[in-house]
Steps between C-alpha positions, in 0.01 A plus 500: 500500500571826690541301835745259323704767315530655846639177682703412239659881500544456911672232446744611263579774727536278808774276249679811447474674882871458685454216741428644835797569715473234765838386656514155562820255626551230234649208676638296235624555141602771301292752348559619171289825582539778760156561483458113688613668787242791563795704630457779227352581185437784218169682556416818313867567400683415800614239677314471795542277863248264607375570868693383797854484218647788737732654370846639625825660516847444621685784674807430265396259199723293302647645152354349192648732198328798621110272435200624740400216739068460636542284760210273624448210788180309570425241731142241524268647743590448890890424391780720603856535522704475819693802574920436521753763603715419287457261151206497286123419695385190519211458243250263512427288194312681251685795464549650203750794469488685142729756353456696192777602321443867229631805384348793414438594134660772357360705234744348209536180523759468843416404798525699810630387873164352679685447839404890592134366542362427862219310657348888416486458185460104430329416769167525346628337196718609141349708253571312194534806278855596744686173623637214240431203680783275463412175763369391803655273767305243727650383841232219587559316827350072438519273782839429385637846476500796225507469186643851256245477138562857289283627251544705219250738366371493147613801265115605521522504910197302524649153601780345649655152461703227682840594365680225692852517315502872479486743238714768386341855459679758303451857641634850457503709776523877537637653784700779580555633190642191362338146337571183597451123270479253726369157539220469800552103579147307615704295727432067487401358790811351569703847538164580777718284712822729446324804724240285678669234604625676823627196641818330326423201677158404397452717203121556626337801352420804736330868487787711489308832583250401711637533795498731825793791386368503162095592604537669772372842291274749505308530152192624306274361280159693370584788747489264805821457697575217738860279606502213278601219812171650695296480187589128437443410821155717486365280204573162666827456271765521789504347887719599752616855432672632789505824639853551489678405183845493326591858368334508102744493236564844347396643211820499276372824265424678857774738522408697838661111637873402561693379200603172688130425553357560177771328342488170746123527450558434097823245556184317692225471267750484207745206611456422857264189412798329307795678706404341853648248718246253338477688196577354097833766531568335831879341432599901426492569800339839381189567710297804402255484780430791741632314788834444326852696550852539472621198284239329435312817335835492260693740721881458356396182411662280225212327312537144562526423099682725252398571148320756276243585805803674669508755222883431617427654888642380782195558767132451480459828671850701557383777676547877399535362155206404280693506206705182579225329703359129342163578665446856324673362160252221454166656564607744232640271268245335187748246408347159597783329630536784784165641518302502859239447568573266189092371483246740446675797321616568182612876625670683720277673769704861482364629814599227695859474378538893559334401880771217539747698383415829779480178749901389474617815390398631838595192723845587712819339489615274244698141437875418614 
């Protein structure tokens, strides 16, 4: 009887144990739980990676109403991306690219910004106790290309389900002094397409941040420091990296660097992948990559449509003047119908408007 009560208590405990973390590529289908995946999972209060989800950082990440992002990308054993200068990497199939979306908790009932938080401090996972989870985002590249699924966290932070339509997520957030109600929006699948579908033509899906500008960092996780690009390429994850690269992206909060670059640097990551020549925002004529200039960077020009987004301006950029610039006006502006980025926020980023702002204020000359 004693030997029976025992197995019987083991395996009650074994039902209730967390699956192990053990990422694994699911081909086909679509998986109600995170946990299918192996990418992450709570353990002892936090929420933990699985070994070989490395995680990483961009130099100058993309603005999600102030939410902290823990950025993972795992590949099957002997696969590897294929370095690009510019673009995302070629990944093999069987990547899978997470991102968790939190805040952290305040002490009466707001949350606080979580987009302070680097790979320091989440790279050996979230203590449960500080962050709200909110979601987490799968890139998964099938034979037939990649496929966005998010997930939204239960209340209890232990699970997190196939949310494939989206789901509003009421928040306050405390900042500054001041408290914000908001709406966080769980985007659908179909609005994936509005930021990662890079290519106007084809509408494919694409990594927006995985690419050679963005990495190309120096970082630390559990007191070890190493550049991301050599570290991917040291655990088998990226072929090809040369020794001489494109110049890194800056760091947009990094204010020892020029103006122009940190505020090209967030123009980039922010609304380059729609404002390109091949872009969703390509018939503006507005392109917001780093190569871009005069014109077609909305120097004195006339936006190609006119309506509410003007804010009733004449020039995307009119230099000298921020105050009567389109470009300035709508990353400040909440109201949806001039809004931009108008996916992903339901804020302004402050900071960034003031950078903007500096940016035209200082540019010389003017329009006719």
């Amino acid at each position: 009887m004693i030997r029976l009560a025992v197995a019987l208590l083991a395996l009650a405990l074994a039902a209730c144990s967390p699956r192990a973390l053990e990422p694994r590529f699911i081909a086909e289908g679509l998986p109600e739980d995170l946990a299918d995946w192996g990418m992450l999972g709570v353990r002892d209060g936090r929420l933990v990676l699985a070994g070989g989800a490395q995680p990483y950082e961009l130099n100058t990440p993309l603005f999600t109403d102030y939410a902290g992002k823990l950025r993972t990308v795992w590949m099957p054993e002997g696969q590897g991306a294929t370095w690009s200068d510019s673009g995302p990497f070629d990944f093999p199939v069987g990547t899978v690219i997470t991102k968790t979306f939190f805040y952290v908790r305040g002490a009466d009932g707001p949350v606080a910004p979580g987009d302070s938080l680097g790979l320091a401090e989440t790279g050996e996972g979230l203590d449960l106790e500080k962050v709200r989870l909110i979601e987490t985002r799968l890139l998964v590249r099938r034979a037939d290309g990649w496929v966005a699924l998010p997930y939204v966290w239960s209340d209890d932070q232990r699970t997190a389900t196939l949310k494939r339509t989206g789901q509003p997520v009421p928040l306050t957030l405390a900042r500054g002094g001041r408290r914000d109600r908001f709406t966080y929006q769980v985007p659908n699948v179909n609005q994936c397409v509005g930021c990662h579908g890079t290519n106007h033509a084809t509408k494919a899906l694409q990594p927006i941040g995985l690419q050679a500008r963005h990495l190309d960092r120096d970082v630390t996780v559990a007191g070890a420091g190493f550049n991301q690009l050599a570290r991917l390429e040291a655990i088998g994850y990226l072929r090809g990296l040369p020794e001489q690269r494109p110049a890194p992206a800056a760091d947009w909060l990094d204010e020892a660097l020029p103006v122009d670059a940190r505020a090209r640097a967030w123009l980039d990551i922010n609304c380059a992948h729609c404002h390109s020549p091949t872009g969703p925002a390509d018939t503006s004529g507005l392109y917001l990559t780093r190569e871009a200039g005069g014109p077609q960077l909305g120097l004195c020009k006339p936006p190609i449509a006119a309506g509410q987004g003007t804010g009733g301006f004449r020039y995307g950029i009119h230099p000298g003047r921020p105050e009567e610039s389109i470009l300035v006006y709508r990353t400040a502006s909440l109201d949806p119908g001039a809004m931009m980025p108008e996916l992903g926020r339901a804020l302004a980023q402050d900071e960034a408007v003031a950078l903007l702002r500096r940016w035209v204020a200082a540019m010389p000359g003017g329009c006719g």
